[in-house]
C-alpha positions as CSV (number, residue, x, y, z in Angstrom):
1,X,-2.1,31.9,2.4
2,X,-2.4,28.0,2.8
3,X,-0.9,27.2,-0.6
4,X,2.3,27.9,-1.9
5,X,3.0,29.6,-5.3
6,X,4.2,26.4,-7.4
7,X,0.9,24.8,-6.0
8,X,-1.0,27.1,-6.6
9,X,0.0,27.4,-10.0
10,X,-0.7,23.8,-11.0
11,X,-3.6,23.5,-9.2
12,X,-4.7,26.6,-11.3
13,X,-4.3,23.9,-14.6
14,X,-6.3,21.2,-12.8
15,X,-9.5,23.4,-11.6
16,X,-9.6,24.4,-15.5
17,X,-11.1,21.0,-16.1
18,X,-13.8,21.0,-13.7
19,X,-17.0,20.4,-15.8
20,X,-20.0,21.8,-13.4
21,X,-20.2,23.8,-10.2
22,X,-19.3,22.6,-7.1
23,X,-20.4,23.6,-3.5
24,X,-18.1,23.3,-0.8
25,X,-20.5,23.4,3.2
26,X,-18.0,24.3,5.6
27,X,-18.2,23.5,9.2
28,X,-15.8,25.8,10.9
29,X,-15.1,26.2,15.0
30,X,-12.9,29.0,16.5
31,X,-9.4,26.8,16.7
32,X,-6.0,27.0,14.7
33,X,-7.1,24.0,12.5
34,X,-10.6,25.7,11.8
35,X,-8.7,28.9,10.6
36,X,-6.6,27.2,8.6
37,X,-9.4,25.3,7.0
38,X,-11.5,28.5,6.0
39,X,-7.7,30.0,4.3
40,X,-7.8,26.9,2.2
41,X,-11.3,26.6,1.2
42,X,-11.4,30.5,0.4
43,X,-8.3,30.1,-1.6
44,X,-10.3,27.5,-3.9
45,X,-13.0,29.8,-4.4
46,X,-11.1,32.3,-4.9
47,X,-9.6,30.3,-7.9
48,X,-12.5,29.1,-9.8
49,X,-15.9,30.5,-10.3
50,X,-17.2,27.1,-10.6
51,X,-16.4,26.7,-6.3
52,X,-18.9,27.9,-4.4
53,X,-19.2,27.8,-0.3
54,X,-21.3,28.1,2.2
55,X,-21.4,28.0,5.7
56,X,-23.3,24.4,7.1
57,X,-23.5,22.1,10.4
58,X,-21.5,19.0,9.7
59,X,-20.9,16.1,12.3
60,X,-17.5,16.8,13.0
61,X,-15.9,20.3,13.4
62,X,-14.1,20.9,11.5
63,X,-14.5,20.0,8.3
64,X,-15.8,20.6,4.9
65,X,-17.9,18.8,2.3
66,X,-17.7,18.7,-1.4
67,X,-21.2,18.5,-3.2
68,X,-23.1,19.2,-6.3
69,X,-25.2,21.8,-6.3
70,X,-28.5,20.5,-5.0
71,X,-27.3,17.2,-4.2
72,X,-25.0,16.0,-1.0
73,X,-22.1,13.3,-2.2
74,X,-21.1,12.2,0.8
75,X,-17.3,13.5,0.5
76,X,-16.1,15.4,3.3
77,X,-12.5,16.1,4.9
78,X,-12.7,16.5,8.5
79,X,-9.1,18.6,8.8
80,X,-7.0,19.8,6.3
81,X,-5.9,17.9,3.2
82,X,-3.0,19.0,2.3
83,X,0.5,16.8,2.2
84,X,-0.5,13.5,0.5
85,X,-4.2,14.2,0.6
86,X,-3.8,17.4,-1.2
87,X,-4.3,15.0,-4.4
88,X,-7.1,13.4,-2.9
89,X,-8.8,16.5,-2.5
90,X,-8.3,18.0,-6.4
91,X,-9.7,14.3,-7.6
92,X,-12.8,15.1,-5.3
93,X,-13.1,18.4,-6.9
94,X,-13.0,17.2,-10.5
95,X,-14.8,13.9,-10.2
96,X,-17.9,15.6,-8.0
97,X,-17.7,18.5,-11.3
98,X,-18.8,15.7,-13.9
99,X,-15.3,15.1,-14.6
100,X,-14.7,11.0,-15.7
101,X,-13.1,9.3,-13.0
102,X,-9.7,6.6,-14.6
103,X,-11.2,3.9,-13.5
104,X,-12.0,0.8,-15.8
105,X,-16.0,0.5,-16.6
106,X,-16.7,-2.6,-14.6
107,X,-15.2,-1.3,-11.5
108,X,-17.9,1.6,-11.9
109,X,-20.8,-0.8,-12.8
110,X,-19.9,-2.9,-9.7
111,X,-19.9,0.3,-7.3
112,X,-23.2,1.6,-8.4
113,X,-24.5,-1.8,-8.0
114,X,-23.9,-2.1,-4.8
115,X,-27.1,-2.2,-2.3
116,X,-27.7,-0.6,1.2
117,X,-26.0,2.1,2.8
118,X,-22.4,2.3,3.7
119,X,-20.9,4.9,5.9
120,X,-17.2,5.2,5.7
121,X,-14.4,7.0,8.3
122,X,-10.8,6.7,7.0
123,X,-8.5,8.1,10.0
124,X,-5.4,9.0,8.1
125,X,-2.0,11.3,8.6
126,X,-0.8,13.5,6.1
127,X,2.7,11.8,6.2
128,X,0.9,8.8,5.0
129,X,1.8,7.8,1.5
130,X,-0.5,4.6,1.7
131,X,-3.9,6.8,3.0
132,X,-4.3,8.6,-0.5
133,X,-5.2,5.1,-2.3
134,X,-8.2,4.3,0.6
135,X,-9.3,8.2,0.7
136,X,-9.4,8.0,-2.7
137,X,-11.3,5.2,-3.6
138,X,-13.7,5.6,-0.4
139,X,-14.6,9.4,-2.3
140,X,-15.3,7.6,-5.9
141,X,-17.3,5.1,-4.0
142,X,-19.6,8.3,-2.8
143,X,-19.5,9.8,-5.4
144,X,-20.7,7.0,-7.4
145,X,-23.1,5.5,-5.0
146,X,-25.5,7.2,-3.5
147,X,-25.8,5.1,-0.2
148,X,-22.2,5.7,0.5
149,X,-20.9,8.2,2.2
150,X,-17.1,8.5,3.0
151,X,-15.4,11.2,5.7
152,X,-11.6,11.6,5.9
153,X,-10.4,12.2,9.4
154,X,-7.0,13.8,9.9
155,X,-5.8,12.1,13.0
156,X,-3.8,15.2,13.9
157,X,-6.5,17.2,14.0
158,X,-8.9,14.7,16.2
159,X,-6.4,13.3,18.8
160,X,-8.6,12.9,21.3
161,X,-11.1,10.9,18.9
162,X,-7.9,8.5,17.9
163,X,-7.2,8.1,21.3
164,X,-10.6,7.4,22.4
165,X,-11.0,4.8,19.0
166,X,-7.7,3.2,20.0
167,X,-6.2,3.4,16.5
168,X,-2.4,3.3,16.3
169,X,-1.9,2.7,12.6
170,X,-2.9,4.6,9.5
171,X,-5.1,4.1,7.5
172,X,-7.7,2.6,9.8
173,X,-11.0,2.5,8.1
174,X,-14.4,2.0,9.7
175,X,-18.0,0.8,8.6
176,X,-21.1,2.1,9.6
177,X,-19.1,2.5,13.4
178,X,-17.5,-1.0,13.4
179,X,-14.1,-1.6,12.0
180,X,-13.4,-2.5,9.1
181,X,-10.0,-2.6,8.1
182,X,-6.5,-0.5,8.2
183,X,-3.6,-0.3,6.1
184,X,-3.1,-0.2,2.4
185,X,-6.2,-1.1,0.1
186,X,-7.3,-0.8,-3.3
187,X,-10.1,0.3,-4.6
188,X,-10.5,-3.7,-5.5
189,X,-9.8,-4.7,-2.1
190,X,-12.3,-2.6,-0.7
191,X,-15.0,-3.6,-3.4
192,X,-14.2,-7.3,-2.3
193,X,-14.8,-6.6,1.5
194,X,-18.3,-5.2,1.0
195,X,-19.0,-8.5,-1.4
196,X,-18.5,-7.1,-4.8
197,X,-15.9,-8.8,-6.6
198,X,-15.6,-11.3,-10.0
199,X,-16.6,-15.0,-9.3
200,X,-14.8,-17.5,-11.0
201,X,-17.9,-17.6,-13.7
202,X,-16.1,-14.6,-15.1
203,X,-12.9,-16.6,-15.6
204,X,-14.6,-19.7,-16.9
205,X,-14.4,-18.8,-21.1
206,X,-11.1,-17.3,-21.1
207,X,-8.5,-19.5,-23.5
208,X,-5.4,-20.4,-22.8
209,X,-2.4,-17.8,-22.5
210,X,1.0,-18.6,-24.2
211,X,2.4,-16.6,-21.3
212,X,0.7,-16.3,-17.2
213,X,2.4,-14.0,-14.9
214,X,1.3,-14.6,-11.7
215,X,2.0,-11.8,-9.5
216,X,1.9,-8.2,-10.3
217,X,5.0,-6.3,-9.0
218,X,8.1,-4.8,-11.2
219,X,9.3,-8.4,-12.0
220,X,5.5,-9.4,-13.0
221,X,5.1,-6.2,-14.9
222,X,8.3,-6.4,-16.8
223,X,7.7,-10.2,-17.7
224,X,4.1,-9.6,-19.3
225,X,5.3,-6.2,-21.3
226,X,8.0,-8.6,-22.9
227,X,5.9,-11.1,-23.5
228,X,3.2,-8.8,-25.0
229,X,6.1,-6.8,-27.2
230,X,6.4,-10.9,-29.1
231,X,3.2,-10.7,-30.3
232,X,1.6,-13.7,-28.4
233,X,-1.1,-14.3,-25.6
234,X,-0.5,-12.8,-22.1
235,X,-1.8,-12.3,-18.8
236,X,-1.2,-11.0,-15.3
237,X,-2.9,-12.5,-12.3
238,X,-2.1,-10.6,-9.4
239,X,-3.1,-10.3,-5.7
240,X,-2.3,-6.2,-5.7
241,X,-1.2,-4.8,-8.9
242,X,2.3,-2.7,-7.6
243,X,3.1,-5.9,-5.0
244,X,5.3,-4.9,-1.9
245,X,7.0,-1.2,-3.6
246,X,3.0,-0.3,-3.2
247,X,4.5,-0.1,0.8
248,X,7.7,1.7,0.2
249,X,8.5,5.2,0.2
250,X,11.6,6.5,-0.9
251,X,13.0,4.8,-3.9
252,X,16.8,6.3,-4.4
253,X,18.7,3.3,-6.2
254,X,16.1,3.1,-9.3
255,X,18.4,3.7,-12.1
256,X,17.5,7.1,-14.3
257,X,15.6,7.9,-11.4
258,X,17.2,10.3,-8.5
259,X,13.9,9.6,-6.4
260,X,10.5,8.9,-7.0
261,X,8.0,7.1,-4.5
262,X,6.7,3.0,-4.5
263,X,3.0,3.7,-5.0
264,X,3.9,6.3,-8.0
265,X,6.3,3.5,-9.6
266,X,3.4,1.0,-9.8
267,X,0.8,3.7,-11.2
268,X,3.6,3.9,-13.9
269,X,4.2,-0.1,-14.0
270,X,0.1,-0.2,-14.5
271,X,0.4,2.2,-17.0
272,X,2.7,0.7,-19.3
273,X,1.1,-2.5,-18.7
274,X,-2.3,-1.3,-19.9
275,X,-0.4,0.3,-23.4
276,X,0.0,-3.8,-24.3
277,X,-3.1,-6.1,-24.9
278,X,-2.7,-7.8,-21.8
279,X,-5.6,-9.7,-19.5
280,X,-4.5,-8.2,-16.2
281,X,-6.9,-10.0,-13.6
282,X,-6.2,-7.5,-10.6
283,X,-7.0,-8.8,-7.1
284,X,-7.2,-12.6,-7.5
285,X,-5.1,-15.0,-5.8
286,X,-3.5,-18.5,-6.8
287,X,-3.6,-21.3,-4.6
288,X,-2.7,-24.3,-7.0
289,X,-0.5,-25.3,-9.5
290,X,-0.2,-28.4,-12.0
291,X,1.2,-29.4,-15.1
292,X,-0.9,-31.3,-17.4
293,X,-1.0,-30.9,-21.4
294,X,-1.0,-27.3,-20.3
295,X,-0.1,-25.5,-16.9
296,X,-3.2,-25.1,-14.9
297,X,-3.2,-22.1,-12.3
298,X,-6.5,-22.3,-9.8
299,X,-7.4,-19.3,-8.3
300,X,-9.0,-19.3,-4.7
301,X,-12.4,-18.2,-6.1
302,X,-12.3,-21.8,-7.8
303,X,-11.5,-20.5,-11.3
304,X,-8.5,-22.4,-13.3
305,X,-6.3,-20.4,-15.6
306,X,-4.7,-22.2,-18.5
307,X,-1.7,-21.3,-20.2
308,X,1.3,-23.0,-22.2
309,X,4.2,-21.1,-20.0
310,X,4.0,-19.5,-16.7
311,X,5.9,-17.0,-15.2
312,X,5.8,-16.9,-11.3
313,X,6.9,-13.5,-9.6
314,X,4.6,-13.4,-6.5
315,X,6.9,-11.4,-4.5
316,X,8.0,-11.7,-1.0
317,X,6.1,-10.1,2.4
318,X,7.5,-8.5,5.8
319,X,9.2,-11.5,8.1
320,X,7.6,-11.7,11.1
321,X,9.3,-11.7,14.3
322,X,6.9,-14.9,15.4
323,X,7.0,-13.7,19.4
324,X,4.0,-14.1,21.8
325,X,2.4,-10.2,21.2
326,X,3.1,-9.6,17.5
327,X,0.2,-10.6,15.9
328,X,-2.1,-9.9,19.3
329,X,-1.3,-6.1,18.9
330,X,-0.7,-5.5,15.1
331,X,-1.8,-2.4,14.5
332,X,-1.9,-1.8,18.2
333,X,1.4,-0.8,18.7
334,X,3.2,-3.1,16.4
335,X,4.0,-1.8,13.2
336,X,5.4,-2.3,9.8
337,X,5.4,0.9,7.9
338,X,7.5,3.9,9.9
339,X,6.4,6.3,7.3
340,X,2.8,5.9,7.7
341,X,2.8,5.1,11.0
342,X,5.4,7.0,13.1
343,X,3.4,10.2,13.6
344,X,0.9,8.6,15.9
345,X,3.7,7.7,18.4
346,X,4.9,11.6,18.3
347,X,6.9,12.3,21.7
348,X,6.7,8.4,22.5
349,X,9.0,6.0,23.3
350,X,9.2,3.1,20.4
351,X,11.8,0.3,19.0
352,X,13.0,-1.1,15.8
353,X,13.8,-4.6,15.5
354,X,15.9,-5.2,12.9
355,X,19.9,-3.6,12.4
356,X,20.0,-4.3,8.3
357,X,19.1,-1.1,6.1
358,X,15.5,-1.1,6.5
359,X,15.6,-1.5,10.3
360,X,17.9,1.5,10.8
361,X,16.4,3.8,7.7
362,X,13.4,3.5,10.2
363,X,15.2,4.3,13.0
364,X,16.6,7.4,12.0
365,X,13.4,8.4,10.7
366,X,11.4,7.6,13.2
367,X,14.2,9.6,15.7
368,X,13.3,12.7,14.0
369,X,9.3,12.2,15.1
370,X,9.2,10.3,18.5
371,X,10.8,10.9,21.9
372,X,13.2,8.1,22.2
373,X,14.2,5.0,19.6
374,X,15.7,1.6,21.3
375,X,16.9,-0.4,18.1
376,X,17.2,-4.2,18.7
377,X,19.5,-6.1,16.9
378,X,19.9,-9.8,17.1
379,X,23.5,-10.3,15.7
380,X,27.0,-9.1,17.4
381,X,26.8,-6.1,15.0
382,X,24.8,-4.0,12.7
383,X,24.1,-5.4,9.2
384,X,23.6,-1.8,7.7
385,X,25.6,0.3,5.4
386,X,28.4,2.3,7.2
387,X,26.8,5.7,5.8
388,X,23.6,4.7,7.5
389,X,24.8,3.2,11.5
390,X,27.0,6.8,10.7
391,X,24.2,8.8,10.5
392,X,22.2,6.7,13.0
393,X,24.8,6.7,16.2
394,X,25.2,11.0,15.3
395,X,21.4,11.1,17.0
396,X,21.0,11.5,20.3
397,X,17.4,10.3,20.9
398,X,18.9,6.7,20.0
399,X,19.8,3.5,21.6
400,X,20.8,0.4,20.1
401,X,21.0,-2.8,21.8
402,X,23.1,-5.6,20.1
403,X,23.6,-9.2,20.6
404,X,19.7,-9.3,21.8
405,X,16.8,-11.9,21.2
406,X,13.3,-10.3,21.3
407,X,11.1,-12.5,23.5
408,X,8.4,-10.2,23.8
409,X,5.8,-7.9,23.2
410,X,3.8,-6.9,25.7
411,X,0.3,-5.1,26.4
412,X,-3.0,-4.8,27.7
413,X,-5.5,-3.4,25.0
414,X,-2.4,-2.1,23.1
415,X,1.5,-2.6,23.1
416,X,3.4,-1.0,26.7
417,X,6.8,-2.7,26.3
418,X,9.0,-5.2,25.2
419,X,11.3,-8.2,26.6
420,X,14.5,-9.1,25.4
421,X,17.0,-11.7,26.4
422,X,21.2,-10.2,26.2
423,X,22.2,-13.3,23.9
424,X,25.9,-13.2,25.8
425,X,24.3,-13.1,29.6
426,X,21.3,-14.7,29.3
427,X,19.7,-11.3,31.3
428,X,16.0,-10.5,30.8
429,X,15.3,-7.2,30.1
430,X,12.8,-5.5,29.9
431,X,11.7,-1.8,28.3
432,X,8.6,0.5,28.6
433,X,7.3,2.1,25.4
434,X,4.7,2.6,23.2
435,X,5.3,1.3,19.9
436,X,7.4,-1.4,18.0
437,X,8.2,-1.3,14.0
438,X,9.3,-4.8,12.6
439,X,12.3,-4.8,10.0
440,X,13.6,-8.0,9.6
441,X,13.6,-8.4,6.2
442,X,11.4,-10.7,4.0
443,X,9.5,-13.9,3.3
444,X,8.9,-15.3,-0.3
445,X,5.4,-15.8,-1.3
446,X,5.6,-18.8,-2.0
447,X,3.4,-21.1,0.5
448,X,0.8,-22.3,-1.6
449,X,3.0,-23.9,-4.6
450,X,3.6,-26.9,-1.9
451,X,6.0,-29.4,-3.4
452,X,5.6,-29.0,-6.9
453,X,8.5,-26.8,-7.6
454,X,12.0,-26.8,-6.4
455,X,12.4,-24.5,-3.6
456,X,15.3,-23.8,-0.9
457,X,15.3,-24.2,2.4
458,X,13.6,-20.2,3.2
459,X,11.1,-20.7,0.5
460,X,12.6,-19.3,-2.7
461,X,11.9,-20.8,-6.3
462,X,15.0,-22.4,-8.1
463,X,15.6,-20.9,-11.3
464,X,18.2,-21.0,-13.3
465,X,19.9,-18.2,-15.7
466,X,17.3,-18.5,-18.0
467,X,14.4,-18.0,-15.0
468,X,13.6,-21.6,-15.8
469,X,12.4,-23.6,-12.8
470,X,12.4,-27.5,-12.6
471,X,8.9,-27.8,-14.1
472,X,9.2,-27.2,-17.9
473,X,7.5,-24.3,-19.3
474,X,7.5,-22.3,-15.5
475,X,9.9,-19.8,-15.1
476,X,10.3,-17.3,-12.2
477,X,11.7,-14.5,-11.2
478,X,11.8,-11.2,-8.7
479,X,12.1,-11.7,-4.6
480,X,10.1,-15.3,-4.7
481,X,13.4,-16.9,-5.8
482,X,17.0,-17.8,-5.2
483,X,17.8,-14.3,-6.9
484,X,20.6,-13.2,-4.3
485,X,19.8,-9.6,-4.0
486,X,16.7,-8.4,-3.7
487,X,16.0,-4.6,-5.2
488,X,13.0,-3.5,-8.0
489,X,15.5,-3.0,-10.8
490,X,17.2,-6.6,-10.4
491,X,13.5,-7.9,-10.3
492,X,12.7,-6.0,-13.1
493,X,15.8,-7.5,-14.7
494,X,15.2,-11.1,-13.8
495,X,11.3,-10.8,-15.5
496,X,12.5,-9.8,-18.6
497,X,14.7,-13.1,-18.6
498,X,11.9,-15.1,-17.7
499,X,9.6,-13.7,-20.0
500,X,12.7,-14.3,-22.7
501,X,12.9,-17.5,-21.3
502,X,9.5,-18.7,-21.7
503,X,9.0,-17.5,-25.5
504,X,12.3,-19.2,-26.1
505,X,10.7,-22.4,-25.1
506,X,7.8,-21.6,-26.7
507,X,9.0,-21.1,-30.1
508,X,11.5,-24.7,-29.4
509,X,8.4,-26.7,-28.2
């Protein structure tokens, strides 16, 4: 048996709703991953008379395809999707039945208009929390679309193919044999790759908000569900609906929460934000701001949004370390995600740079999946909780180097080591390994409001206790601005003043 009893039992519930008969072609070898394969596919049959299989030559070995009878869809998993696919592969099983996928109506028009023929390889890991979203919406595409076709590759199971391909971080997607893109990405954001996406025509009749969120993250979400809940005019212009807790995994500090995962949190954000009549332009991004008789936000397709307040809560991204290497082998060796990404350097040597809380959670994760973990810190000492450099000296897999400036990353076609400089000697160092995961911390999104609003020194948006910035009738609030700490529920906290904020100037002026 492949599944377990509790998942068994609630996939029992979901295959209930298939609406037509499906037909799984199975392309099996002799190996332990093969085996494995045929248990699980077996098991679904076994499950619902509506599964069929049959056996079937498939370009890789091995894997399996899910089609309608009489008709290939182009969905196959090449391995095993279980872990975080196993979701991926009951939405294949429904949606290929006739099942209706929960995707808004233009997003389907706009995949079956696309022309030509698109072949898709996603190489993912199971451990990945971020792969689902790209297997996912890669499937609906096939299914969808006739001239696209989408196959899931479980690294794991095709080493010598992810060697051979180069790829060191997952998701890495490609297109028609070429790359074509790795990491997180929405259904949206693949869309707008292949050239289908709104133009700014579609913005062009839209009247004026009372309240514009830009930015769609908890702070974003909370500010627009306030605003709705008055009664008045509101919209969300975001550049990825779920902002930067889309990248994290465990989430243990949420309040009436013991855990729960980043990318499940936004589904739920989403999915309050959808009970309110709010305009939520997904996958759009600002580039100008100006106050005129109203404030005027121009998106980078050339469309300008008008609205009497706006609420800015664009979030903050990973701080780069800015030495000669980083950006050269991104995704080469240099890494931001250990979750996603630390089972590809299995039995390797890899750093961390970074000693706060992020930079030694990694560590100690990572220590439990590679051979050896060398952090780099910076500063004299640690920044991290005690509970944490506790947990992270008890290892014995782990080095950490204090009181060190990283000069270097170094490679050939991917990363093989990194220089550092001992801050007290002035010694160059230099260490041997295969991977390096960045944690030091974050920079506010805030680049392209140039110098229309007051911002400090690093880039964060002045607001006061009301989320009121400098400009009248723009607020902000969340990780873009002077906002001390930087955790969801405070963001959270600080849109719901914003938003408070902006109808109490709204109703004074």
């Amino acid at each position: 048996m492949i599944l377990d009893a509790d998942i068994k039992a609630q996939l029992a519930q979901y295959l209930e709703l298939m609406e037509g008969n499906v037909l799984l072609k199975v392309s099996a070898g002799s190996d332990d991953v093969s085996r494995d394969m045929l248990a699980l596919v077996d098991e679904l049959a076994t499950m619902s008379s509506k599964i069929k299989v049959e056996n079937s030559e498939l370009p890789k070995t091995p894997s399996f395809s899910v089609n309608r009878i009489g008709e290939d869809t182009g969905v196959t998993f090449a391995g095993i999707p279980l872990g975080h696919e196993f979701t991926s592969l009951v939405l294949a099983l429904l949606q290929v039945s006739g099942r209706a996928p929960k995707v808004e109506q233009n997003v389907i028009n706009q995949i079956k208009s696309i022309k030509g023929e698109y072949h898709f390889e996603s190489y993912i890991s199971l451990s990945c929390h971020n792969c689902p979203d790209v297997v996912q919406a890669l499937n609906l595409m096939s299914i969808l679309n006739p001239g696209i076709t989408h196959t899931m590759i479980d690294g794991a199971a095709f080493k010598e193919e992810v060697e051979s391909k180069g790829i060191m971080a997952v998701p890495t997607v490609f297109l028609n044999g070429d790359s074509f893109g790795s990491g997180r990405m929405s259904l949206e954001e693949i869309l707008a790759k292949v050239g289908s996406t709104p133009n700014a025509s579609e913005f062009a009749d839209k009247d004026p908000f009372d309240v514009l969120v830009v930015g769609g993250g908890p702070a974003g979400a909370s500010a627009a569900i306030y605003a709705a809940r008055k009664g008045i005019r509101t919209g969300i212009v975001a550049e990825r609906f779920g902002g930067q807790i889309m990248d994290t995994v465990g989430i243990e500090n949420f309040i009436s929460m013991k855990y729960t995962e980043g990318p499940k949190l936004a589904a739920s954000l989403e999915e309050h934000v959808k009970e309110y009549d709010i305009d939520v332009m997904n996958l759009q991004r600002a580039k100008r701001l100006e106050k005129n008789d109203l404030i005027e936000i121009e998106l980078e397709n050339g469309a300008v949004l008008k609205s009497k307040t706006v609420i800015l809560s664009t979030g903050a991204r990973w701080r780069n370390v800015g030495v000669p290497g980083e950006a050269e082998f991104k995704n080469k060796g240099v890494a931001y995600c250990p979750h996603c990404d630390g089972p590809l350097f299995a039995g390797k040597h890899v750093a961390v740079i970074g000693g706060g809380n992020s930079g030694i959670e990694a560590a100690i994760d990572l220590a439990g999946i590679v051979k050896h973990v060398t952090v780099l810190e910076f500063m004299p000492e640690l920044k991290a909780d005690s509970v944490l450099q506790e947990r992270l000296y008890s290892l014995p897999n782990v080095t950490v180097l204090k009181n060190v400036q990283t000069k270097e990353i170094t490679g050939t076609d991917k990363v093989n080591g990194v220089t550092y400089i001992d801050r007290e000697t002035g010694a160059e160092q230099h260490i041997e390994l295969a991977g390096v995961f960045v944690q030091i911390g974050l920079v506010p999104n805030t680049d392209w409001l140039g110098e229309t609003i007051e911002r400090t020194r690093i880039g964060e948006i002045v607001v006061d206790n009301h989320g009121a910035t400098n400009i009248p009738g723009v607020f902000a609030a969340g990780d873009c601005t002077n906002n001390p700490y930087k955790q969801i529920i405070i963001s959270m906290g600080s849109g719901a003043t914003a938003s408070l904020g902006a109808f109490d100037y709204l109703i004074r002026n």
